[in-house]
C-alpha positions in Angstrom: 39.0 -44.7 -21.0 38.9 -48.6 -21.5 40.6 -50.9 -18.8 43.2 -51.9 -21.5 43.8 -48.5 -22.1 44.4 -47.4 -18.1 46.1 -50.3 -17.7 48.8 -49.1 -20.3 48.9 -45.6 -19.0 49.6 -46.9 -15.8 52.2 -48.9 -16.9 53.8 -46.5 -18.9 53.9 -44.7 -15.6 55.6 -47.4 -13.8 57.8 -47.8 -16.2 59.0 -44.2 -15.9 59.1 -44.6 -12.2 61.6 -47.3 -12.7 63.6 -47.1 -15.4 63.4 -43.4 -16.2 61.4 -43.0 -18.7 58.3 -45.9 -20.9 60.2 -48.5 -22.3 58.8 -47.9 -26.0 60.9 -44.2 -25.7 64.1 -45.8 -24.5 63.6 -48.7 -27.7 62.7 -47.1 -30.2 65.7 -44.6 -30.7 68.1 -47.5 -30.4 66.3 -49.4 -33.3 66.7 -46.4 -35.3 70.9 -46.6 -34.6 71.1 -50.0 -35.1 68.7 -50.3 -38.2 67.0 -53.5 -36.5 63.4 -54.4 -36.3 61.7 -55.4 -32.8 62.5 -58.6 -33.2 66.3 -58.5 -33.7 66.8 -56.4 -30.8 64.8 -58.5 -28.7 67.4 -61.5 -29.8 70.1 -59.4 -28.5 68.3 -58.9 -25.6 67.3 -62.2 -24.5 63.5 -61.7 -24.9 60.8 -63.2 -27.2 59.7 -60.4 -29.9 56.3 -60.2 -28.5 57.6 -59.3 -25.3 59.4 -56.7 -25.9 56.9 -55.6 -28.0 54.1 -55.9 -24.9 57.2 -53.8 -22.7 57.8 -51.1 -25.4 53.5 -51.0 -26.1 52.7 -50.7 -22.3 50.8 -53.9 -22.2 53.1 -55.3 -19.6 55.1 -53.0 -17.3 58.5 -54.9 -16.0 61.6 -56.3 -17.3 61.4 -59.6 -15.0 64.6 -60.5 -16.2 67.8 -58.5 -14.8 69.7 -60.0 -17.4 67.7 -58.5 -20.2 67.6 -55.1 -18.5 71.5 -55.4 -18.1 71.5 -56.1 -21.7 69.4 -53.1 -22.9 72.0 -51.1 -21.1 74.6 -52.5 -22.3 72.9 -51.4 -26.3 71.9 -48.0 -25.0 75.9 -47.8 -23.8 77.3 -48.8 -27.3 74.8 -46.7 -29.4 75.5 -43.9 -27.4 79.3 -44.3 -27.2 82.1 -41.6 -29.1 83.1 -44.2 -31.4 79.7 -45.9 -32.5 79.5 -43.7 -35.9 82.9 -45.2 -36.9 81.6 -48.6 -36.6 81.1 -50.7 -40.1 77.7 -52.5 -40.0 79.5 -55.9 -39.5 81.7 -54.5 -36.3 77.9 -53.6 -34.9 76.8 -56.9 -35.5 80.1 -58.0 -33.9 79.5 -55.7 -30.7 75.7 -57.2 -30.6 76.5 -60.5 -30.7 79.2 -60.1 -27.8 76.5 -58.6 -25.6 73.6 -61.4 -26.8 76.5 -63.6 -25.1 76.9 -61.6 -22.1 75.2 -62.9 -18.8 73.9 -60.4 -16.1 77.5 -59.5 -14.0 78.2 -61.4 -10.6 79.6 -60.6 -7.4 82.7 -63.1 -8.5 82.8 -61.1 -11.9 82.8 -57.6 -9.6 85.5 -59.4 -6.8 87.5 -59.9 -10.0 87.5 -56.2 -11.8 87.8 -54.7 -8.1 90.8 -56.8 -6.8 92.9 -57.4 -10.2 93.1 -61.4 -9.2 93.1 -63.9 -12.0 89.7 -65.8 -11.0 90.3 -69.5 -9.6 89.4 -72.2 -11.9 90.4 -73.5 -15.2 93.0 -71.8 -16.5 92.3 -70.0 -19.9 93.8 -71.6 -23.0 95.9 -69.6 -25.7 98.8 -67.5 -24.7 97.3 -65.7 -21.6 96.8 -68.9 -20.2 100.3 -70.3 -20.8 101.1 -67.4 -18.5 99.2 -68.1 -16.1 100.4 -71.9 -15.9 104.0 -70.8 -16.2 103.1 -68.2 -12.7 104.0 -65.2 -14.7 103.0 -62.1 -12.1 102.9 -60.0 -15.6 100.2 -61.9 -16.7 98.3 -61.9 -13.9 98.7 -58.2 -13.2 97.4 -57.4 -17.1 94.3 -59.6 -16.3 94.0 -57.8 -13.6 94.0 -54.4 -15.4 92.1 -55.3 -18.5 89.6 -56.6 -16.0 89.4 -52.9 -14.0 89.0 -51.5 -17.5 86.4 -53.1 -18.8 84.9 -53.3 -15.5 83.3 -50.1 -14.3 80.6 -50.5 -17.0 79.7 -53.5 -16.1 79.7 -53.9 -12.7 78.1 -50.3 -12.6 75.0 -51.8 -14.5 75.2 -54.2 -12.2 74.5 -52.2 -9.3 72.0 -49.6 -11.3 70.5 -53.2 -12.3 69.9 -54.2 -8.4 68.5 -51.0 -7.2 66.1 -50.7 -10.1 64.8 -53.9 -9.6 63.9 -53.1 -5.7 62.8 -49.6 -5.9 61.3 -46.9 -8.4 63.6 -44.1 -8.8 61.5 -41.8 -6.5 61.6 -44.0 -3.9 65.7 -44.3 -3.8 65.1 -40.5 -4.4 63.6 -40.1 -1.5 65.2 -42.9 0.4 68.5 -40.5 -0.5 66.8 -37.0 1.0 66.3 -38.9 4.0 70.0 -40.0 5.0 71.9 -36.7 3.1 72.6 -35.2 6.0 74.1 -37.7 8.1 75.2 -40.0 5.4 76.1 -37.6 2.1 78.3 -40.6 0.4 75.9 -43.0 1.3 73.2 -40.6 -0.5 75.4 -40.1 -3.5 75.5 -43.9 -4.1 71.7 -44.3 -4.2 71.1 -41.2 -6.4 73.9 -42.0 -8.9 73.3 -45.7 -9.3 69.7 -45.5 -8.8 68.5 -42.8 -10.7 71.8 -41.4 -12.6 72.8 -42.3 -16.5 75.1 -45.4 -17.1 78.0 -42.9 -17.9 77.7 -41.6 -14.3 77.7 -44.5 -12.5 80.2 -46.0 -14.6 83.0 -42.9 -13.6 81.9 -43.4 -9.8 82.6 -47.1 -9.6 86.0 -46.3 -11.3 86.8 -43.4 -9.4 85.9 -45.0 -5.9 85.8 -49.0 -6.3 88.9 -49.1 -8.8 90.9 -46.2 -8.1 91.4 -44.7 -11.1 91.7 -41.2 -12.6 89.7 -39.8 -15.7 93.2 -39.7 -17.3 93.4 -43.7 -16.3 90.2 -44.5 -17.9 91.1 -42.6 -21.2 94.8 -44.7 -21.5 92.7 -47.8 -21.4 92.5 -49.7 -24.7 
């Protein structure tokens, strides 16, 4: 085996060690939903095309970038979504474009979705922010709740996001085993952020960060 060939097996290795499973098998399917090359996924994503052509290939091994790895997410969340095969061409696009524009969630994005507050600063223009200025508590509290709902998944990525970038899935695996017995919750955390699918995570920071019910989540627009 050539160098440049060990060197790709071992970073197709590493990148099954830390995102679940070589980035080319994670990429490829969703350019097959979207019907987009390489390079138009790797606009959405916030990379050059070569790049993500060097991730999906092997040549290189990490997303450096949490952003881009909280975009990828955020595609492998809309392709695999109930309601994807009832969107038109142009409403993908739409949904792309909104998550080329998305940066990586914050903590103030995640005090926001977890407390319901309106977030300090300049108030919005258009009618929610005439609202606001006019100190309607309605308005505030429906910021509040769209906030909650479109929350989980974000601010669930957001933590799968951080613990990825720190440590391989084995390692918060085992990190896990070691603190079950004393600490279950504190176990469940690592394994479902760090090592769980999206979907799980997302229903665990929902359930136990915003309080709400399956049947809350499916009454949310």
């Amino acid at each position: 085996m050539s160098v440049a060939e060990d060197t790709i097996v071992r970073n197709r290795a590493l990148q099954t060690e830390w995102y679940g499973e070589p980035l080319g098998d994670r990429v490829r399917p969703l350019l097959g939903r979207l019907g987009m090359s390489q390079s138009g996924l790797a606009g959405v994503l916030g990379l050059s095309a070569p790049m993500l052509s060097q991730l999906m290939s092997g040549q290189r091994a990490k997303i450096s970038n949490p952003a881009v790895l909280h975009r990828l997410m955020a595609v492998e969340d809309l392709v695999a979504g109930p309601g994807f095969d009832a969107l038109s061409p142009a409403g993908i696009q739409s949904r792309l474009e909104e998550i080329k524009a998305e940066p990586a969630a914050t903590t103030s994005g995640m005090r926001v979705a977890v407390s319901g507050r309106v977030p300090a600063g300049p108030v919005p223009a258009g009618p929610e922010g005439a609202a606001e200025r006019a100190g309607g508590r309605g308005a505030a509290e429906g910021a509040g709740d769209r906030a909650g709902g479109r929350g989980a998944a974000e601010q669930a990525r957001l933590v799968q996001a951080l613990l990825r970038e720190v440590a391989s899935a084995a390692e918060i695996e085992a990190a896990a085993g070691l603190i079950a017995g004393r600490f279950p919750e504190l176990a469940e955390v690592l394994r479902v952020y760090g090592a769980g699918r999206t979907s799980e995570a997302e229903a665990h920071f929902a359930r136990t960060v915003l309080k709400q019910t399956p049947d809350d989540r499916a009454a949310m627009p």
